[in-house]
FIDRENLUM-85876 format. One record per residue: residue number from 1; x, y, z of N, C-alpha, C, O in turn. Coordinates in steps of 0.05 Angstrom, whole numbers. Layout:
BEGIN
<site NUM <X Y Z> <X Y Z> <X Y Z> <X Y Z>>
...
//
This chain:
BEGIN
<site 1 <-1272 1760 2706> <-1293 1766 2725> <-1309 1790 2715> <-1296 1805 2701>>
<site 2 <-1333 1796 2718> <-1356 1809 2703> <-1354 1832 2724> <-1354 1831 2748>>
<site 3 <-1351 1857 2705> <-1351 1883 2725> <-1376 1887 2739> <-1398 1883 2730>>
<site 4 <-1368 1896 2766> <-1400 1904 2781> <-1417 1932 2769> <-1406 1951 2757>>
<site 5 <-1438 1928 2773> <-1450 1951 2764> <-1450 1973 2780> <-1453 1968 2804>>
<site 6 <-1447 2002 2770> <-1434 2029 2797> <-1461 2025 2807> <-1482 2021 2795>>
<site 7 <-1455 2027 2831> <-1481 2046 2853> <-1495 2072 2841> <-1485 2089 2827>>
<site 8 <-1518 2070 2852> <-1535 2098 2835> <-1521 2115 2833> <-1513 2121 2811>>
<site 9 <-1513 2130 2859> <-1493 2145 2865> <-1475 2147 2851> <-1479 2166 2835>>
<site 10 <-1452 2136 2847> <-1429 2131 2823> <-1448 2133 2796> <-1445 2155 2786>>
<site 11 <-1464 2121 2785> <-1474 2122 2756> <-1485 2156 2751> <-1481 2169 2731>>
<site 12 <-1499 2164 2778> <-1502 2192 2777> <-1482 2212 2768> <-1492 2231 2755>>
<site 13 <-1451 2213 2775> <-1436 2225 2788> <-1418 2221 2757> <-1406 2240 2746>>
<site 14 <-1418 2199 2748> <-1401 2191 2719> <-1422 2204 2709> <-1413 2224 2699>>
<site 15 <-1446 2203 2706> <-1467 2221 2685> <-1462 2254 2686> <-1458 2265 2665>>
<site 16 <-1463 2265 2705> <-1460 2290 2708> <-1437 2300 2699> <-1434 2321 2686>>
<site 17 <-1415 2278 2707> <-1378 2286 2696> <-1382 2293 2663> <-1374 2312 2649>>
<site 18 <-1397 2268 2657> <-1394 2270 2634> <-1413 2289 2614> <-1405 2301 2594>>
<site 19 <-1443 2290 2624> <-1452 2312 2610> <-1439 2341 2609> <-1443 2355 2590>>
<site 20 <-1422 2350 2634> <-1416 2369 2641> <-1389 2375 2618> <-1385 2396 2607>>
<site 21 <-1372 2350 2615> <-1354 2359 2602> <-1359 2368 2568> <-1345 2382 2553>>
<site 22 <-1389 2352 2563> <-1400 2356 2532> <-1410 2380 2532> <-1407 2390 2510>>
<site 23 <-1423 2394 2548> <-1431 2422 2551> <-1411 2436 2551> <-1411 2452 2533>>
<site 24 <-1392 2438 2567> <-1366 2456 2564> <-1360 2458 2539> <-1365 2478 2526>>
<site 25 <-1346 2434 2529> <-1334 2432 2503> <-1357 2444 2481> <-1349 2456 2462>>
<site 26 <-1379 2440 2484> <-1397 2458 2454> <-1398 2477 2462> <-1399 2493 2443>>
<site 27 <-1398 2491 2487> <-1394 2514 2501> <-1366 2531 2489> <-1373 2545 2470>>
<site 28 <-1346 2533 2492> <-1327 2535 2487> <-1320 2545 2462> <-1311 2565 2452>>
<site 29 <-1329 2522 2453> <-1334 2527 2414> <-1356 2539 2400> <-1357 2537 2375>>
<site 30 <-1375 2551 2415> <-1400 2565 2404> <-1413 2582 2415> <-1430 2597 2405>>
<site 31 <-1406 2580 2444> <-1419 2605 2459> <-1390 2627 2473> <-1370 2637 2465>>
<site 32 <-1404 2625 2497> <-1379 2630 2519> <-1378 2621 2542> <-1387 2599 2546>>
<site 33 <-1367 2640 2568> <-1358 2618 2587> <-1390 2631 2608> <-1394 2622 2631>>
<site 34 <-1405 2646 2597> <-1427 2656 2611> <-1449 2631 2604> <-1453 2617 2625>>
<site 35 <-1459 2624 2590> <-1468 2600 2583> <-1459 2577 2591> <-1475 2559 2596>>
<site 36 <-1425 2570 2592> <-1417 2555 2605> <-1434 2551 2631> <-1453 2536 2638>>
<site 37 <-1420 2571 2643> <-1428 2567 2671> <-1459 2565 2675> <-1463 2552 2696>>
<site 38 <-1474 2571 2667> <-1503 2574 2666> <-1513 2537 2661> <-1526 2522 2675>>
<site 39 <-1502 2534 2637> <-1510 2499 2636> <-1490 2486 2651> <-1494 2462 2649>>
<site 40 <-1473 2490 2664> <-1457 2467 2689> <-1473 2473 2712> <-1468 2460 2732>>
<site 41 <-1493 2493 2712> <-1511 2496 2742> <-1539 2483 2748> <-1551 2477 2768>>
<site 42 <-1546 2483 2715> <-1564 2468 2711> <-1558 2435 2713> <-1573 2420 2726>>
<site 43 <-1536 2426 2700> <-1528 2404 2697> <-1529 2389 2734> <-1543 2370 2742>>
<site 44 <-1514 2403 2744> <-1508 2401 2766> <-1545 2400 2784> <-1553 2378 2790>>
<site 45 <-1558 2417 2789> <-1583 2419 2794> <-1598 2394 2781> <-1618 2392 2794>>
<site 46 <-1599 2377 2764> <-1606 2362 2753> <-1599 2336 2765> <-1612 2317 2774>>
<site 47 <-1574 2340 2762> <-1554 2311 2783> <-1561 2313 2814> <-1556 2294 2828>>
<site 48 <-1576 2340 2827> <-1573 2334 2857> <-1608 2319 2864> <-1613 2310 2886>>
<site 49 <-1629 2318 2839> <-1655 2306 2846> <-1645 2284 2842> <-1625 2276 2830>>
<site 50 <-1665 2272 2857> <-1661 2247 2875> <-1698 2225 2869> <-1717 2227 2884>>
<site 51 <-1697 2210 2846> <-1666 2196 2837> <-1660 2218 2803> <-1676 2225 2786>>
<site 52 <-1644 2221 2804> <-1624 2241 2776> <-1640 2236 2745> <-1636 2213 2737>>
<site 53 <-1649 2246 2734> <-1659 2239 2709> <-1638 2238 2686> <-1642 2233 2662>>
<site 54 <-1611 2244 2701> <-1593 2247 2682> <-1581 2210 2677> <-1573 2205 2654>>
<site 55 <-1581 2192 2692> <-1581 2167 2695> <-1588 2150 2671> <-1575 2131 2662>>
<site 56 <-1613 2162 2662> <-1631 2147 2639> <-1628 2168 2622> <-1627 2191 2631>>
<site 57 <-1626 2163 2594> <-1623 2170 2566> <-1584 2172 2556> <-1563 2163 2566>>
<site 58 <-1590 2188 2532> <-1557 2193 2524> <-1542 2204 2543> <-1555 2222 2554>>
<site 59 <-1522 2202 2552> <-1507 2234 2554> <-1514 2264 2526> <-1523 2287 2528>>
<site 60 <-1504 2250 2506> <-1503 2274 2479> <-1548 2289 2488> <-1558 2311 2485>>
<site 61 <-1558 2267 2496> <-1577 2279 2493> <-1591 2296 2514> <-1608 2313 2511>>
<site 62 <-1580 2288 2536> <-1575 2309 2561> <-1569 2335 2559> <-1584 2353 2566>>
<site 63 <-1538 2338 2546> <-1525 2354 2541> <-1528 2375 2517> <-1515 2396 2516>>
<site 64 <-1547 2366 2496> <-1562 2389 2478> <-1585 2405 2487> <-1591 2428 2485>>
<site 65 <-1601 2379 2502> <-1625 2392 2516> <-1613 2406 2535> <-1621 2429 2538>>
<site 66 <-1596 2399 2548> <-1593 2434 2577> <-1580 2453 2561> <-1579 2477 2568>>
<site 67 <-1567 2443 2538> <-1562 2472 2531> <-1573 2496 2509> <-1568 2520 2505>>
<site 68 <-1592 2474 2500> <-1620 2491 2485> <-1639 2500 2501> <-1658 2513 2493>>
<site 69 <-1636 2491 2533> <-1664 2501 2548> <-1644 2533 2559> <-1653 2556 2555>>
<site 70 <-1621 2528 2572> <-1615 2556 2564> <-1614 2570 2551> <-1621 2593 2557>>
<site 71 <-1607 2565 2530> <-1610 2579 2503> <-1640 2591 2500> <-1645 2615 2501>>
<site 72 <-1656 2573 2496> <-1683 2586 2495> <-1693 2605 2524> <-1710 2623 2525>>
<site 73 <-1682 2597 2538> <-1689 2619 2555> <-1675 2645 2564> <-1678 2661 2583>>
<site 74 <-1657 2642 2540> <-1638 2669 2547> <-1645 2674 2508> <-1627 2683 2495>>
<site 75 <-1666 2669 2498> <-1670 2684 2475> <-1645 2682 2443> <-1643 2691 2419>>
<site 76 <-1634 2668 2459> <-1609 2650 2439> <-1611 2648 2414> <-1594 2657 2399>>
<site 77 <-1640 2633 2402> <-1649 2634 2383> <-1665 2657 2367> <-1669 2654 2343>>
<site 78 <-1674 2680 2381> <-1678 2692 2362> <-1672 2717 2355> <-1664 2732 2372>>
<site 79 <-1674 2727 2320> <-1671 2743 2302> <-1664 2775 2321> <-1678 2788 2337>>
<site 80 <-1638 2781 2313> <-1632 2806 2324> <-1655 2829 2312> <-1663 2846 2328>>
<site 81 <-1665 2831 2285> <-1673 2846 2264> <-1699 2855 2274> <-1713 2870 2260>>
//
């Protein structure tokens, strides 16, 4: 029997689970837990518009873009010197 397709809702909710856990995890390993938390709020803020833009594209590609848009807005990228 052919699985049903999730409700927006559910497809939303597996999207966010899962971008959230790919942000952590590069989180973890390259930043800290201040950035953590900063891109799981975004992530989250992202999942509550209605309908979610997180739905359509990658996950991996969700999850670099929120965490380069933090990044760039917390100056991430540039030169201490």
């Amino acid at each position: 029997m052919p699985k049903d397709k999730p409700s927006p809702e559910e497809a939303k909710h597996q999207a966010v689970k899962e971008i959230a856990g790919l942000v952590d995890a590069f989180c973890k390993q390259h930043l800290n837990d201040e950035y953590a938390d900063l891109c799981r709020k975004l992530t989250a803020k992202l999942g509550h518009k209605r309908p979610s833009p997180l739905v359509s594209g990658l996950p991996n590609t969700w999850a670099s873009g929120i965490v380069r848009a933090i990044g760039w807005g917390n100056f991430l990228d540039e030169d201490e010197g």
